[in-house]
C-alpha positions in Angstrom: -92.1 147.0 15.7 -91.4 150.5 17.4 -94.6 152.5 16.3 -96.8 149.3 16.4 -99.1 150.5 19.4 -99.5 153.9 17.8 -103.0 155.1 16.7 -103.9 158.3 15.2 -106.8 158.7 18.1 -104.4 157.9 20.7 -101.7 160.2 19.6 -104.0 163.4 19.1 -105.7 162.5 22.6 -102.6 162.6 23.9 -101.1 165.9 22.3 -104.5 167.6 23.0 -103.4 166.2 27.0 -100.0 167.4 26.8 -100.4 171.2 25.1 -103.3 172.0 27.1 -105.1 174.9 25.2 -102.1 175.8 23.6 -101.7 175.3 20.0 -99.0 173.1 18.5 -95.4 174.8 18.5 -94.1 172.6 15.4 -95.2 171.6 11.9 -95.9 168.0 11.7 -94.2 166.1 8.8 -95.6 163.9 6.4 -97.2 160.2 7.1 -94.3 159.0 4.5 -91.5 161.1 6.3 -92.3 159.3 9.7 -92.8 155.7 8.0 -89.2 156.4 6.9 -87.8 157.2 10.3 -89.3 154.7 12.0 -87.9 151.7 9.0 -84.7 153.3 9.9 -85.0 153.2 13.5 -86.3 149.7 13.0 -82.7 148.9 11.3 -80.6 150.9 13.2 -81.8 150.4 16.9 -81.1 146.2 16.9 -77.4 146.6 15.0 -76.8 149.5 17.8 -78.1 147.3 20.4 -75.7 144.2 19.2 -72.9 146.7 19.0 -73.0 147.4 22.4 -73.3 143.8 23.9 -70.6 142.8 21.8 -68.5 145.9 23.3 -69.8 145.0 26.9 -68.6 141.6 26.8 -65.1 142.6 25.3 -64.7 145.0 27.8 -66.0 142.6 30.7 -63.7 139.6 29.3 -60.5 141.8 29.0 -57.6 141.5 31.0 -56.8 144.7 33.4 -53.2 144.7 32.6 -53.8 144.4 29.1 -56.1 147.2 29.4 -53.4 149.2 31.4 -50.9 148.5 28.8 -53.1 149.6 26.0 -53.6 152.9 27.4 -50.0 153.3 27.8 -49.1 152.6 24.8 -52.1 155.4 23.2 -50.7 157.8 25.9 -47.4 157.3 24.4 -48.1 157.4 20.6 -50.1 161.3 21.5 -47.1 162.5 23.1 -44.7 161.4 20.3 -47.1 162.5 17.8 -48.2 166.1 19.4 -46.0 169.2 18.7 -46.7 172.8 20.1 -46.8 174.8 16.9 -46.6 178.4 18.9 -45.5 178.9 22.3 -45.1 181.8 24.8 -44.2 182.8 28.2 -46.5 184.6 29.8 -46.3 185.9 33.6 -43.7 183.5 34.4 -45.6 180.4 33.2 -45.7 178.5 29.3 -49.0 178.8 27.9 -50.0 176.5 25.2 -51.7 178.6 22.6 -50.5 182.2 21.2 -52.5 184.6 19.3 -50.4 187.2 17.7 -52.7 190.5 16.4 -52.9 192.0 13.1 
């Protein structure tokens, strides 16, 4: 588990090591409020970690072209899909946003 090393001793020895004489700049939470973060992290850091091998290896077993063409074809579909709502000259030069005052 993430937090299975962790001991209350340990964990005050090593803020005490850490702020020094200074006092603590943040309010800890509740025992129950880091039990939850840390089932969640527990959950969430595995999937993630599957998620991104699967996306490695797709990525590592695609074919360059293919990857090429795909990109063309996005590149393609935004300039179709895009439309300058306002335009204006300016100095010679189109800009692409206009802001008209009240």
């Amino acid at each position: 588990t993430i937090m299975a090393g962790r001991s209350t001793e340990a964990q005050h020895t090593k803020r005490q090591e850490v702020a020094g004489d200074e006092d603590l700049f943040y309010t800890e939470g509740l025992e129950e409020l880091l039990e939850a973060r840390v089932k969640i992290a527990e959950w969430s850091i595995p999937r993630a970690n599957q998620r991104l091998v699967k996306e490695r290896r797709a990525r590592a077993d695609e074919d360059p072209l293919e990857y090429e063409d795909r990109v063309d074809r996005f590149c393609t579909f935004l300039q179709r899909s895009m439309v300058a709502e306002v335009s204006q000259v300016g100095d010679e030069r189109p800009l692409t946003q206009g802001k008209f005052s009240p």
